[in-house]
PDB file of N, CA, C and O in Angstrom:
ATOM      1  N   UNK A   1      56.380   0.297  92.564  1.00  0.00           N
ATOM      2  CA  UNK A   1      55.454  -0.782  92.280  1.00  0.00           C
ATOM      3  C   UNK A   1      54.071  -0.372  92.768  1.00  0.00           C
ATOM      4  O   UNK A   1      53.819   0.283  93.780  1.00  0.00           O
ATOM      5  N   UNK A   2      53.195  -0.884  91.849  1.00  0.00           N
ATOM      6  CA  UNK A   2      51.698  -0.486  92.357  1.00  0.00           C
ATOM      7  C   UNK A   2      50.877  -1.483  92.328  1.00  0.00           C
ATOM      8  O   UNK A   2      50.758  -2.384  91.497  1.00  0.00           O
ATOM      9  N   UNK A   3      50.154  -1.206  93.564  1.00  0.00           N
ATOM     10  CA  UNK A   3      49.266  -2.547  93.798  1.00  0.00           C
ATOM     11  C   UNK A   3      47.772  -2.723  93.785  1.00  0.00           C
ATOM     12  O   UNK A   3      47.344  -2.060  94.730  1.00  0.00           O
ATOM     13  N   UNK A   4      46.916  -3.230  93.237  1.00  0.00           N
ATOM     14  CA  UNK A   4      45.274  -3.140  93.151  1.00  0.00           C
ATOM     15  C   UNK A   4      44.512  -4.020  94.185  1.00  0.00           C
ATOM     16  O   UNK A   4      44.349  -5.219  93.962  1.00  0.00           O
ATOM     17  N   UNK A   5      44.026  -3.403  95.360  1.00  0.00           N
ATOM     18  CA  UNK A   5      43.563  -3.924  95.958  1.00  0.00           C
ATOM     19  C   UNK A   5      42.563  -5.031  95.631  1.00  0.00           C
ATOM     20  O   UNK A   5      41.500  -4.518  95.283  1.00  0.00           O
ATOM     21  N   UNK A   6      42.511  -6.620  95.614  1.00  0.00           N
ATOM     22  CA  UNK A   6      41.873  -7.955  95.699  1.00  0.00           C
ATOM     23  C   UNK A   6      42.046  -8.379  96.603  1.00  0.00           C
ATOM     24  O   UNK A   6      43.125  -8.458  97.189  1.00  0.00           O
ATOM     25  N   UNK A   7      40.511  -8.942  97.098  1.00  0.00           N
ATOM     26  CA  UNK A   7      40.174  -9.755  98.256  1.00  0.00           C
ATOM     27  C   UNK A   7      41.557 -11.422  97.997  1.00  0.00           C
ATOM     28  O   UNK A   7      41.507 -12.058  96.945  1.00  0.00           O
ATOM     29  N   UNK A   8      42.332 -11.710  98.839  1.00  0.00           N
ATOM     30  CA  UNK A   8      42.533 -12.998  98.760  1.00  0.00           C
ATOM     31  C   UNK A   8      42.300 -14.328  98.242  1.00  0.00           C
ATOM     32  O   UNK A   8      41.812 -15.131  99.037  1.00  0.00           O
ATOM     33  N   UNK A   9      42.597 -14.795  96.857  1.00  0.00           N
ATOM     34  CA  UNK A   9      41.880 -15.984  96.376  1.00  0.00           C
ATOM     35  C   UNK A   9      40.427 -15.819  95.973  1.00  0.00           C
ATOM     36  O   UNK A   9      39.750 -16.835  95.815  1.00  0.00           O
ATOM     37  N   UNK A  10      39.963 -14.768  95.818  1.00  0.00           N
ATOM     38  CA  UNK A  10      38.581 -13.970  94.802  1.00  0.00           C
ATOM     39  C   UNK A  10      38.801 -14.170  93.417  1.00  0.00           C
ATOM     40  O   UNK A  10      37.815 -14.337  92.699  1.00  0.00           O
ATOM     41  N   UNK A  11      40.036 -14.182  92.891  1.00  0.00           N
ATOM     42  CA  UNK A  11      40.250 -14.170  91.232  1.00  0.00           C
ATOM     43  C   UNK A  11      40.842 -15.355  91.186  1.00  0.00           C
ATOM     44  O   UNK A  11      41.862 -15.361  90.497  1.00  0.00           O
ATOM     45  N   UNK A  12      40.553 -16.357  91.682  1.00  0.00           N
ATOM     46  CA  UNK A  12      41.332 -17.884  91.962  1.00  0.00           C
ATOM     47  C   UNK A  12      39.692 -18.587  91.710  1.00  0.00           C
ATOM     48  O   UNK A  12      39.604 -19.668  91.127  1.00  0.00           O
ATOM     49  N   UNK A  13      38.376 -17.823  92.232  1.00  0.00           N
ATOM     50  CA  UNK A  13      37.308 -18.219  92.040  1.00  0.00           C
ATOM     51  C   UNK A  13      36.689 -18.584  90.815  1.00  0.00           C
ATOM     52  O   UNK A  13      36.078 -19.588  90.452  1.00  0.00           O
ATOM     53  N   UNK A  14      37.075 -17.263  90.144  1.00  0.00           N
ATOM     54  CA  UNK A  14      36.311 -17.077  88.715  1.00  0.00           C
ATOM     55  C   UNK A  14      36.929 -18.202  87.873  1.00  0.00           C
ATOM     56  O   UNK A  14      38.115 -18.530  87.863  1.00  0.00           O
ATOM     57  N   UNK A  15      35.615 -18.900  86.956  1.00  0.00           N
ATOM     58  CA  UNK A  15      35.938 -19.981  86.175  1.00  0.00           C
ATOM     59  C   UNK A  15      35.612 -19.387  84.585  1.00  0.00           C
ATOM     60  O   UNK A  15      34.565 -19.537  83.957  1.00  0.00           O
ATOM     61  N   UNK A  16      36.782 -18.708  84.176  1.00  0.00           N
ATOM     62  CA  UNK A  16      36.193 -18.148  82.710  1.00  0.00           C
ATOM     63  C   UNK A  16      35.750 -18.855  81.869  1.00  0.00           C
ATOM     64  O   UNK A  16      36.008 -20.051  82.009  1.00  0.00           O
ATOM     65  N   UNK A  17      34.999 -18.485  80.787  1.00  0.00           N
ATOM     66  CA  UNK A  17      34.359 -19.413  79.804  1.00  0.00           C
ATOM     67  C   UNK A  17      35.169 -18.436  78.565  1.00  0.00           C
ATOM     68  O   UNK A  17      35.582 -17.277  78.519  1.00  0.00           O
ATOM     69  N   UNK A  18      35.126 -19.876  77.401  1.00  0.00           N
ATOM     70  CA  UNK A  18      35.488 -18.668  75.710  1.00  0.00           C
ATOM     71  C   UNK A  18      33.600 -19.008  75.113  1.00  0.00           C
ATOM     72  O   UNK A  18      32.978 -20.060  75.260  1.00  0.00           O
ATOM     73  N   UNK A  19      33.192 -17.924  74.561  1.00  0.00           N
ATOM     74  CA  UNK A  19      32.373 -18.271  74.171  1.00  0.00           C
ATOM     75  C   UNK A  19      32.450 -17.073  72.556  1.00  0.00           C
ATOM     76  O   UNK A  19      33.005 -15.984  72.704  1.00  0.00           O
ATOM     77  N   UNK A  20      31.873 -17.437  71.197  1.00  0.00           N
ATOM     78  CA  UNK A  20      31.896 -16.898  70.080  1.00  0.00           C
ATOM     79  C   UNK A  20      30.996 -15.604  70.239  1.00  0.00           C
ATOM     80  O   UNK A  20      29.867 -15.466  70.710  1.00  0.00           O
ATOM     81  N   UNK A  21      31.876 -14.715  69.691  1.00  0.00           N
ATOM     82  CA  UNK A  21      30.662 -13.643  69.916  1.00  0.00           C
ATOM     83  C   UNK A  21      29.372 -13.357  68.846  1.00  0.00           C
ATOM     84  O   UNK A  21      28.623 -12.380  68.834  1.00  0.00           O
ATOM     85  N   UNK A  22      29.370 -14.359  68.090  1.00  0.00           N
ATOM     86  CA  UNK A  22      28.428 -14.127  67.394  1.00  0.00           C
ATOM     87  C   UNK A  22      26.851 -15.290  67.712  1.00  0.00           C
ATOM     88  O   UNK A  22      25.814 -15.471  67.074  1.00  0.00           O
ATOM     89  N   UNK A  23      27.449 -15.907  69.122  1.00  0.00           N
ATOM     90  CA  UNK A  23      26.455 -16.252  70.006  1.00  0.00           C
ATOM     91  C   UNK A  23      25.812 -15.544  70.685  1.00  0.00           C
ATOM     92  O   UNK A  23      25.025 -15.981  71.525  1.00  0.00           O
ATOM     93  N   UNK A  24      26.005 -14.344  70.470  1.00  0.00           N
ATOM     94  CA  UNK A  24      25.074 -13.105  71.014  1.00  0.00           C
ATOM     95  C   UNK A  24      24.948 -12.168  70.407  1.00  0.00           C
ATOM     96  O   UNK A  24      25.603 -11.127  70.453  1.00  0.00           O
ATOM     97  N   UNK A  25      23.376 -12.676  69.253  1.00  0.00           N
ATOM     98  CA  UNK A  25      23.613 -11.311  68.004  1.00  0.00           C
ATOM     99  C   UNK A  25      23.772  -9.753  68.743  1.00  0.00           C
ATOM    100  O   UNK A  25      24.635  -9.005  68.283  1.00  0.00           O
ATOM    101  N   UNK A  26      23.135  -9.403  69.604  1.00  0.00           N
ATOM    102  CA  UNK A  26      23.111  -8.092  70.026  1.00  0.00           C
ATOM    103  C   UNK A  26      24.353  -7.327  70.853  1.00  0.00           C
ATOM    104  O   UNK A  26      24.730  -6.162  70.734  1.00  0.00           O
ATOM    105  N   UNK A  27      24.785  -8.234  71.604  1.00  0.00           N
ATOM    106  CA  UNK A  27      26.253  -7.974  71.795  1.00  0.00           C
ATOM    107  C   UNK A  27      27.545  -8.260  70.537  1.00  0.00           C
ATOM    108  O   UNK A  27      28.666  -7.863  70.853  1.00  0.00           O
ATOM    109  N   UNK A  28      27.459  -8.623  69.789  1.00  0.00           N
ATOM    110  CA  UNK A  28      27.793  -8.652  68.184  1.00  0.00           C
ATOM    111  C   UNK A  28      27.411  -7.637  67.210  1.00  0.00           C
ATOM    112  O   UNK A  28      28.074  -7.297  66.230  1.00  0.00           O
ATOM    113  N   UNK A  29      26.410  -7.241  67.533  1.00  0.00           N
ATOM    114  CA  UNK A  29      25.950  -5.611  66.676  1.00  0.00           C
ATOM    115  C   UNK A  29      26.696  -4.762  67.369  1.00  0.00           C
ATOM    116  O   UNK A  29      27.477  -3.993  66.808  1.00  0.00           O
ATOM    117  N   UNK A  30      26.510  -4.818  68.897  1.00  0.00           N
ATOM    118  CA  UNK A  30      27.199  -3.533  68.967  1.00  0.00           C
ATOM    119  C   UNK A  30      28.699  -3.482  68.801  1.00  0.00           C
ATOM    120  O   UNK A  30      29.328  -2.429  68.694  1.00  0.00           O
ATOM    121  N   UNK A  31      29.560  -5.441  68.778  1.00  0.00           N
ATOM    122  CA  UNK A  31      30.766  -4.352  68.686  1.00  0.00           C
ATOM    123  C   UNK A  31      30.909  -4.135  67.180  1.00  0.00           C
ATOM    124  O   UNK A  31      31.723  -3.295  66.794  1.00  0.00           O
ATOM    125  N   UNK A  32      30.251  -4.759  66.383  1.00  0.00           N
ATOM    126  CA  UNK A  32      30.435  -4.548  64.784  1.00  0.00           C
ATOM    127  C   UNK A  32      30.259  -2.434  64.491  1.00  0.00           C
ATOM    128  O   UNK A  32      30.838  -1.509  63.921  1.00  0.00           O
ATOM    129  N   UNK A  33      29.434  -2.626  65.083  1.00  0.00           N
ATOM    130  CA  UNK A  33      29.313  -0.926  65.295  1.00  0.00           C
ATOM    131  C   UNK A  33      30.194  -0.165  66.161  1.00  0.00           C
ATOM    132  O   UNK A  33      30.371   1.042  66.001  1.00  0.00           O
ATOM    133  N   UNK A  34      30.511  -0.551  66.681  1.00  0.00           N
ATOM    134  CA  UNK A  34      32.000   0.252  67.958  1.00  0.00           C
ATOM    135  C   UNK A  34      32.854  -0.111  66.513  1.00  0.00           C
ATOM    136  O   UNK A  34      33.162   0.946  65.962  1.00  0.00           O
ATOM    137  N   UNK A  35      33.314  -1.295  65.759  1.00  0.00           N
ATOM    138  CA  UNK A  35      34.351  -1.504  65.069  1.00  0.00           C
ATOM    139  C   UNK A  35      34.369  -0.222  64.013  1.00  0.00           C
ATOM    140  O   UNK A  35      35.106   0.763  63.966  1.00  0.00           O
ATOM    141  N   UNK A  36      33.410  -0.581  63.302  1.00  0.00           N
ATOM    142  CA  UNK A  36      32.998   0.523  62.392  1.00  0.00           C
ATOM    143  C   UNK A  36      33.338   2.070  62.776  1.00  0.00           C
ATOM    144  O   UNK A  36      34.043   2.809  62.089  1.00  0.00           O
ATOM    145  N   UNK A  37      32.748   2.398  63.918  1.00  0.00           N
ATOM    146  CA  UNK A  37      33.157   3.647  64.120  1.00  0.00           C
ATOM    147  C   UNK A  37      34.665   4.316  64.755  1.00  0.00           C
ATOM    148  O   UNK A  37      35.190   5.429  64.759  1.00  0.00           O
ATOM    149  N   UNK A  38      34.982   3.055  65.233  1.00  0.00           N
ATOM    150  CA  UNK A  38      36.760   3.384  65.639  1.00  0.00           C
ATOM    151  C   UNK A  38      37.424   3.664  64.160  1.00  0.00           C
ATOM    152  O   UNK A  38      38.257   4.518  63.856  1.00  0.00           O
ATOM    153  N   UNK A  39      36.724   2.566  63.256  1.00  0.00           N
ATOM    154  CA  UNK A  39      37.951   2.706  62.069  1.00  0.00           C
ATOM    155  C   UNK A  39      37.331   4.254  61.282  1.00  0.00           C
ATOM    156  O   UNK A  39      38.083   5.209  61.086  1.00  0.00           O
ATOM    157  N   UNK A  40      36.105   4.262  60.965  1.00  0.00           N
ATOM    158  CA  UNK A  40      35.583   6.203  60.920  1.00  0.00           C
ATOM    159  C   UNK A  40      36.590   6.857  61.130  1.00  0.00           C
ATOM    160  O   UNK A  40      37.283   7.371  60.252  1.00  0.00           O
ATOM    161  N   UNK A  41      36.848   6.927  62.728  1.00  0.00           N
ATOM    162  CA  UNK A  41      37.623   7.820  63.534  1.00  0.00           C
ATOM    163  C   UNK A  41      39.139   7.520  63.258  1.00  0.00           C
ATOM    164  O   UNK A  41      40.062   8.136  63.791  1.00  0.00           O
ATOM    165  N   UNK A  42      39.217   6.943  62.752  1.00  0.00           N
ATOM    166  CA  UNK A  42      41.005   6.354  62.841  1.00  0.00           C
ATOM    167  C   UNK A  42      41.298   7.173  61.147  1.00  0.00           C
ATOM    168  O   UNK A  42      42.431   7.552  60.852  1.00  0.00           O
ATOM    169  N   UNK A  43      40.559   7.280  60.545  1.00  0.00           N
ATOM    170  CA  UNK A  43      40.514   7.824  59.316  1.00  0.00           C
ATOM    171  C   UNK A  43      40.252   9.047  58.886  1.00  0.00           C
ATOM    172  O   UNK A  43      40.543   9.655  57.856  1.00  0.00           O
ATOM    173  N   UNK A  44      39.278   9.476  60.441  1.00  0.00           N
ATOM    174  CA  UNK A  44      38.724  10.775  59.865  1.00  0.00           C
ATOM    175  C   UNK A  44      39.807  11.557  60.931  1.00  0.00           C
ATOM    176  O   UNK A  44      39.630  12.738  61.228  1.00  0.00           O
ATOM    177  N   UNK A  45      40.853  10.827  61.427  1.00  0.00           N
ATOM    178  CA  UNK A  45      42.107  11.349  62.678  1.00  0.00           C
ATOM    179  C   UNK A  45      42.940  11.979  61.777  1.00  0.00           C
ATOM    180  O   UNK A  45      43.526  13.024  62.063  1.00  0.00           O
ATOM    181  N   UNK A  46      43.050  11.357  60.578  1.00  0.00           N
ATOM    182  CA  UNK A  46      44.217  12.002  59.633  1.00  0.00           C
ATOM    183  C   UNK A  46      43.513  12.904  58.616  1.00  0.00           C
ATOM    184  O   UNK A  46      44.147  13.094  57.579  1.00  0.00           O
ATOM    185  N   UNK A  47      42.371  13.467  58.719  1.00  0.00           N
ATOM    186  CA  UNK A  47      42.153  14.378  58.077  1.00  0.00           C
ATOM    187  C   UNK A  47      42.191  16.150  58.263  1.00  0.00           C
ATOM    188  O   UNK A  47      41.177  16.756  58.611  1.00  0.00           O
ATOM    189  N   UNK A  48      43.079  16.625  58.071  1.00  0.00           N
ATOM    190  CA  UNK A  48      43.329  18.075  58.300  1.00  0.00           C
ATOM    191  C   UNK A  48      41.668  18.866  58.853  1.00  0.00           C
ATOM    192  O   UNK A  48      40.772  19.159  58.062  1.00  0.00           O
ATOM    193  N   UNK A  49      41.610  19.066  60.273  1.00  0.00           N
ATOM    194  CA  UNK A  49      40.496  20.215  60.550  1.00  0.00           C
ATOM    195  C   UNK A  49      38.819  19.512  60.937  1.00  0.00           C
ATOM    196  O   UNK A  49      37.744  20.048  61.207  1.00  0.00           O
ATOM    197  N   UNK A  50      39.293  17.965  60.790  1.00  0.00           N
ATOM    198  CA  UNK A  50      37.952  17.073  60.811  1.00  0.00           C
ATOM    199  C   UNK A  50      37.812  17.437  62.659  1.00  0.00           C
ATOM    200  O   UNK A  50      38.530  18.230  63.269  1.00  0.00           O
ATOM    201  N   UNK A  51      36.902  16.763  63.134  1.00  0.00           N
ATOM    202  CA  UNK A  51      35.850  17.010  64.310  1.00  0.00           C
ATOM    203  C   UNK A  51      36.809  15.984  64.988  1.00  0.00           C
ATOM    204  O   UNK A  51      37.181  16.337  66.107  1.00  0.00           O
ATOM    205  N   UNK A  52      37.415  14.461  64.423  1.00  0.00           N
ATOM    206  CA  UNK A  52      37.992  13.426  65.208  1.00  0.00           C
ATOM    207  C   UNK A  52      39.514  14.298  65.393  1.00  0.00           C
ATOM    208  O   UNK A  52      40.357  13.961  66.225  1.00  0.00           O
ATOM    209  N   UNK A  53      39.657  15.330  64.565  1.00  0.00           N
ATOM    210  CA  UNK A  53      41.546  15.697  65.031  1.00  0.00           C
ATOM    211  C   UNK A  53      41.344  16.520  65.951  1.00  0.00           C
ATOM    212  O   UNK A  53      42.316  16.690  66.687  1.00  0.00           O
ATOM    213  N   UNK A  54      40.039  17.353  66.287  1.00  0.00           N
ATOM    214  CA  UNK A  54      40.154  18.602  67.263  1.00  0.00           C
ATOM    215  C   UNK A  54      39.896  17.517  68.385  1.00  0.00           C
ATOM    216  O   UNK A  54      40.483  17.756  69.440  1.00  0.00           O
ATOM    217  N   UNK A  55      39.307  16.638  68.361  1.00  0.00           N
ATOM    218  CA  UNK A  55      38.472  15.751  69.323  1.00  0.00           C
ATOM    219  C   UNK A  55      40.041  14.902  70.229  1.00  0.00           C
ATOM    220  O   UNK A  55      40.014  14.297  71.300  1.00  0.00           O
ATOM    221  N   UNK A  56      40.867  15.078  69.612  1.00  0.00           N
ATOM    222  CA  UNK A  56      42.070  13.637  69.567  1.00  0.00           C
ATOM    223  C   UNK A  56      41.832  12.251  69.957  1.00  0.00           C
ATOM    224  O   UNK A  56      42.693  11.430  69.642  1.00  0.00           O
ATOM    225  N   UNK A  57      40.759  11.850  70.618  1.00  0.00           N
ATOM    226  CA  UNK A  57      40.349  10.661  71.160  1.00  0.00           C
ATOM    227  C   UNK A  57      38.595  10.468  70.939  1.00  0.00           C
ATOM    228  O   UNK A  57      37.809  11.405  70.802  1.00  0.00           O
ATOM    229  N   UNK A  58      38.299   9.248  70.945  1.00  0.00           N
ATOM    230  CA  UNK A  58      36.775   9.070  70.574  1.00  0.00           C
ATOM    231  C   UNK A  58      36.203   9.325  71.714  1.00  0.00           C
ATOM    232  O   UNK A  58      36.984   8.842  72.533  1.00  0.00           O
ATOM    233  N   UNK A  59      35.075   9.914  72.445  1.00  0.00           N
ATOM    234  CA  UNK A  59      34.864  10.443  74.036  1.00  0.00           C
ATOM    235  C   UNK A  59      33.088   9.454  74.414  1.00  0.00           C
ATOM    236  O   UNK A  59      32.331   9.398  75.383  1.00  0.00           O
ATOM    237  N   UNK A  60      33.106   9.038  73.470  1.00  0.00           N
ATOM    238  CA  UNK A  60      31.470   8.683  73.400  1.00  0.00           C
ATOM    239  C   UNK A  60      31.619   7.679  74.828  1.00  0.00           C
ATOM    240  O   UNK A  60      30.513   7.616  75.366  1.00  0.00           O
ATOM    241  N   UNK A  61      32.582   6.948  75.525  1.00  0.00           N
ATOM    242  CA  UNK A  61      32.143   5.916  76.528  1.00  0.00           C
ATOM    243  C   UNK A  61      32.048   7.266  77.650  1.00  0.00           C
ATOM    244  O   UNK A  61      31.038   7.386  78.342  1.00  0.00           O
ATOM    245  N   UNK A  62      33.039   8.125  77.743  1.00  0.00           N
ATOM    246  CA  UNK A  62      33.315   9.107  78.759  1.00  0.00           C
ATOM    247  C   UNK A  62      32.195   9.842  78.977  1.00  0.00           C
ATOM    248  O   UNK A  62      31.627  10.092  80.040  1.00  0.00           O
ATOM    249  N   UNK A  63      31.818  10.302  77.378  1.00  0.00           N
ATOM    250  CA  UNK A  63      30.005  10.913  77.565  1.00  0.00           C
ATOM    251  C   UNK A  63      29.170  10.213  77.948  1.00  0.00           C
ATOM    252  O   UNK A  63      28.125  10.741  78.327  1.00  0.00           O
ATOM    253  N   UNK A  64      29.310   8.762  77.996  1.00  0.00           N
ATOM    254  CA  UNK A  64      28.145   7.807  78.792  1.00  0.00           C
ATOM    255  C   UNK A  64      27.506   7.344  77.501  1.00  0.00           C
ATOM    256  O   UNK A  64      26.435   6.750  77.626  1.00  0.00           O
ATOM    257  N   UNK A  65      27.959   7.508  76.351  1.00  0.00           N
ATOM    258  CA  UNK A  65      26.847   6.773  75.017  1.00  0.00           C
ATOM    259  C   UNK A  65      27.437   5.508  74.460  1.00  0.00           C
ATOM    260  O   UNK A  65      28.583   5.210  74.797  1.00  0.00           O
ATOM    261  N   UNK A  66      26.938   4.937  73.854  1.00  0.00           N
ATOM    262  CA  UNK A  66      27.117   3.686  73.651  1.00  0.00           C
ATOM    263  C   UNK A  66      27.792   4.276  71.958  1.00  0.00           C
ATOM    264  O   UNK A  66      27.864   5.432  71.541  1.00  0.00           O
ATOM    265  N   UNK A  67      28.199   2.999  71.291  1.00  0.00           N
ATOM    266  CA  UNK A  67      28.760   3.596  69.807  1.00  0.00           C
ATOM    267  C   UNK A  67      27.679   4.073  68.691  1.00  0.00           C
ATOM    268  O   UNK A  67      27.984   4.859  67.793  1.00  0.00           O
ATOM    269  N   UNK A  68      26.544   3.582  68.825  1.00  0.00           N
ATOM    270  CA  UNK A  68      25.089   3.905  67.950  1.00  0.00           C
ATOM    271  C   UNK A  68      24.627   5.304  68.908  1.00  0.00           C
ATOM    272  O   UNK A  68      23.633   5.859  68.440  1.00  0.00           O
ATOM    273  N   UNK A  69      25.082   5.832  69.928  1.00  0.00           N
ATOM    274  CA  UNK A  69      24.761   6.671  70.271  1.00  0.00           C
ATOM    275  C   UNK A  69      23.656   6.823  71.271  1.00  0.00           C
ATOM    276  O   UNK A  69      23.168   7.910  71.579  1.00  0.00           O
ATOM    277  N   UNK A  70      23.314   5.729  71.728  1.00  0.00           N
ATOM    278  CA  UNK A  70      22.545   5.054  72.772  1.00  0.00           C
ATOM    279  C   UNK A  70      23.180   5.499  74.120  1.00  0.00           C
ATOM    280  O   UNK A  70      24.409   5.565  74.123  1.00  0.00           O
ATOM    281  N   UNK A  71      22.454   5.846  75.377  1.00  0.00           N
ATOM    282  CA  UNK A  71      22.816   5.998  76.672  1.00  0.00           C
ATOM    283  C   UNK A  71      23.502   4.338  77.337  1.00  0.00           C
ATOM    284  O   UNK A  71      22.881   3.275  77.365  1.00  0.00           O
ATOM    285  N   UNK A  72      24.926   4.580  77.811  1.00  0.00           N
ATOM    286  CA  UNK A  72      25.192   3.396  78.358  1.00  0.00           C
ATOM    287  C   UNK A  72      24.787   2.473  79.033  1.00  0.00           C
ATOM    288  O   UNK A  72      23.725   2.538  78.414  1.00  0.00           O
ATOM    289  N   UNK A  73      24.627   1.718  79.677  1.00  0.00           N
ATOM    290  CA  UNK A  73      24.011   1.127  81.069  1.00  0.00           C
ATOM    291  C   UNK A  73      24.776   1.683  81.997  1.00  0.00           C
ATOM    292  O   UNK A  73      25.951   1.461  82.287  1.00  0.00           O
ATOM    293  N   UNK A  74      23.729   2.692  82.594  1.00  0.00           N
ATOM    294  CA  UNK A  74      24.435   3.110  84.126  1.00  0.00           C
ATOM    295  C   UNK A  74      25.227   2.227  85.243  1.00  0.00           C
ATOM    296  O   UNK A  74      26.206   2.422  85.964  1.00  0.00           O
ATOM    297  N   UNK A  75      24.093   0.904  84.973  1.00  0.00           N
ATOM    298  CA  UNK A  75      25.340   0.079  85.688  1.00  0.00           C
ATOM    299  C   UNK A  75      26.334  -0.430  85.710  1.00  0.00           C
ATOM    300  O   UNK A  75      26.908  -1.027  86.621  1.00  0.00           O
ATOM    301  N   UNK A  76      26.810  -0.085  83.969  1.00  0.00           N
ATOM    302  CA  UNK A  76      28.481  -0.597  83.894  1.00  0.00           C
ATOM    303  C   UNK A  76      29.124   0.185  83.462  1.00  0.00           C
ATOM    304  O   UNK A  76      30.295  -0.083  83.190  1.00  0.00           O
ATOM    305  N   UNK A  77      28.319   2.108  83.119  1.00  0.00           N
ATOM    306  CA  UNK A  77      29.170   3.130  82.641  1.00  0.00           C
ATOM    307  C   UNK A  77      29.685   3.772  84.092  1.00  0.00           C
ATOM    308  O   UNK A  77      28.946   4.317  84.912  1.00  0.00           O
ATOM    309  N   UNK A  78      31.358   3.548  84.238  1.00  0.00           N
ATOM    310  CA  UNK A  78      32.182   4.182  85.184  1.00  0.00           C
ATOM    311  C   UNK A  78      33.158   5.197  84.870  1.00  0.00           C
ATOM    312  O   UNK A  78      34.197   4.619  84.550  1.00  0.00           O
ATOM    313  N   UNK A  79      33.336   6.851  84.799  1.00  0.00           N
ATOM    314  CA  UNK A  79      34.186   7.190  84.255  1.00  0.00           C
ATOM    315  C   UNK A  79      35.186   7.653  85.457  1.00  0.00           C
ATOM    316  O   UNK A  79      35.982   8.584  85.331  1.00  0.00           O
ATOM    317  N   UNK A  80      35.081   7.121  86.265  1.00  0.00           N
ATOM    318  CA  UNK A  80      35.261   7.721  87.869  1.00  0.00           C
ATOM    319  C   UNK A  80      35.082   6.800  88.972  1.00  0.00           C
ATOM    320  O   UNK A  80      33.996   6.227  89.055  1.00  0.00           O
ATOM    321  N   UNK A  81      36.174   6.521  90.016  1.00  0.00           N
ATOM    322  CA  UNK A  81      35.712   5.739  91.152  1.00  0.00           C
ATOM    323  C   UNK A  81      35.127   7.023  92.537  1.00  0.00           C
ATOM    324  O   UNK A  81      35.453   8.191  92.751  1.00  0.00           O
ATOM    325  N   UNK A  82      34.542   6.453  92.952  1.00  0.00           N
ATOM    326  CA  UNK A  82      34.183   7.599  94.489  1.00  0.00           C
ATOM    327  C   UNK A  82      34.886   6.801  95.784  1.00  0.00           C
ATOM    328  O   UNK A  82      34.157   6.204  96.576  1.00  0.00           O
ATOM    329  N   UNK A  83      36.370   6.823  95.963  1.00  0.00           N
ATOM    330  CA  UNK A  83      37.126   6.125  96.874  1.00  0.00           C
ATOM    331  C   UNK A  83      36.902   6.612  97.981  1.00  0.00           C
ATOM    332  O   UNK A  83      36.892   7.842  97.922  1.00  0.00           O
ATOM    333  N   UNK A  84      36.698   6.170  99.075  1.00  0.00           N
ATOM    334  CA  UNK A  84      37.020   6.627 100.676  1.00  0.00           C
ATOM    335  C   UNK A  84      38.347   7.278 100.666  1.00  0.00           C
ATOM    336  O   UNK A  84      39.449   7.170 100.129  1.00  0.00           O
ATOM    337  N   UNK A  85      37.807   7.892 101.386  1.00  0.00           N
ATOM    338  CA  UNK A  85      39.847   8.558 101.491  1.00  0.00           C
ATOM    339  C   UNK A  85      40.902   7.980 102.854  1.00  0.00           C
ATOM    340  O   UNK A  85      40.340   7.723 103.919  1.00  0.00           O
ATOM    341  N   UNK A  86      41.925   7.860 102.778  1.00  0.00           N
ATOM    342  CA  UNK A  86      42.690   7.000 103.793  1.00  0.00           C
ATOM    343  C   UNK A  86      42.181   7.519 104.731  1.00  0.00           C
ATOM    344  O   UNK A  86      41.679   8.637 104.624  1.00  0.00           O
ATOM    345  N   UNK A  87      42.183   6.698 106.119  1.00  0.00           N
ATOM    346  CA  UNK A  87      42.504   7.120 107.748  1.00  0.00           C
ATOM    347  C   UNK A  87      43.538   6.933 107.845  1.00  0.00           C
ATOM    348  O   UNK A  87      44.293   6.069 107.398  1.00  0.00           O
ATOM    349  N   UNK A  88      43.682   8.012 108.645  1.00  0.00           N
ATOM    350  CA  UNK A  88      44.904   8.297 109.057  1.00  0.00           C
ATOM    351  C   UNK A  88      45.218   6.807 110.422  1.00  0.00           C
ATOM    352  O   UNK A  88      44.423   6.403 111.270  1.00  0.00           O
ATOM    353  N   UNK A  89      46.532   6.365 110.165  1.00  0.00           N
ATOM    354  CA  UNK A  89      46.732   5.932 111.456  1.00  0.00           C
ATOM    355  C   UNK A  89      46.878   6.200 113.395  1.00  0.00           C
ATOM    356  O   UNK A  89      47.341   7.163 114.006  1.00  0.00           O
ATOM    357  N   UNK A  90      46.643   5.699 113.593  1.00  0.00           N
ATOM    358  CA  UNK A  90      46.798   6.256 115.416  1.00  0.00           C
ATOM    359  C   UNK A  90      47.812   5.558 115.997  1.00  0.00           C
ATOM    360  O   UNK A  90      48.097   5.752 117.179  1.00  0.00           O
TER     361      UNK A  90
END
């Protein structure tokens, strides 16, 4: 069993909202464009010798770009945590 460290009653806080995503044209472009280009890639996956079969997976969040090819926001592109490493007990 594996466990993800949460503060106590921290996710008991959060009060989610549903909201339409087309209440936010610009967050709505981009996923219309992420959509678009997954299905590209989902198509151009089954083509003998294409760039998406050598590729096997789409890498653009891992490269840090957005789906238009835009630099991510550094502040929410993570491809990596930088964990402390255990202490040892005494």
């Amino acid at each position: 069993m594996s466990h993800f460290p949460v503060r106590c009653g921290e996710i008991e806080d959060i009060e989610p909202e549903l909201e339409l995503l087309s209440a936010d044209p610009k967050l709505k472009r981009q996923h219309d464009t992420w959509t678009a280009s997954r299905e590209r890639f989902n198509v151009d996956l089954k083509q003998p010798g294409s760039d998406a079969q050598s590729d096997k997976w789409q890498k653009l969040y891992y490269r840090g770009l957005s789906p238009d090819g835009a630099p991510a926001a550094a502040e929410t592109h993570r491809t990596r945590l930088r964990l402390q490493p255990f202490k040892a007990r005494r």
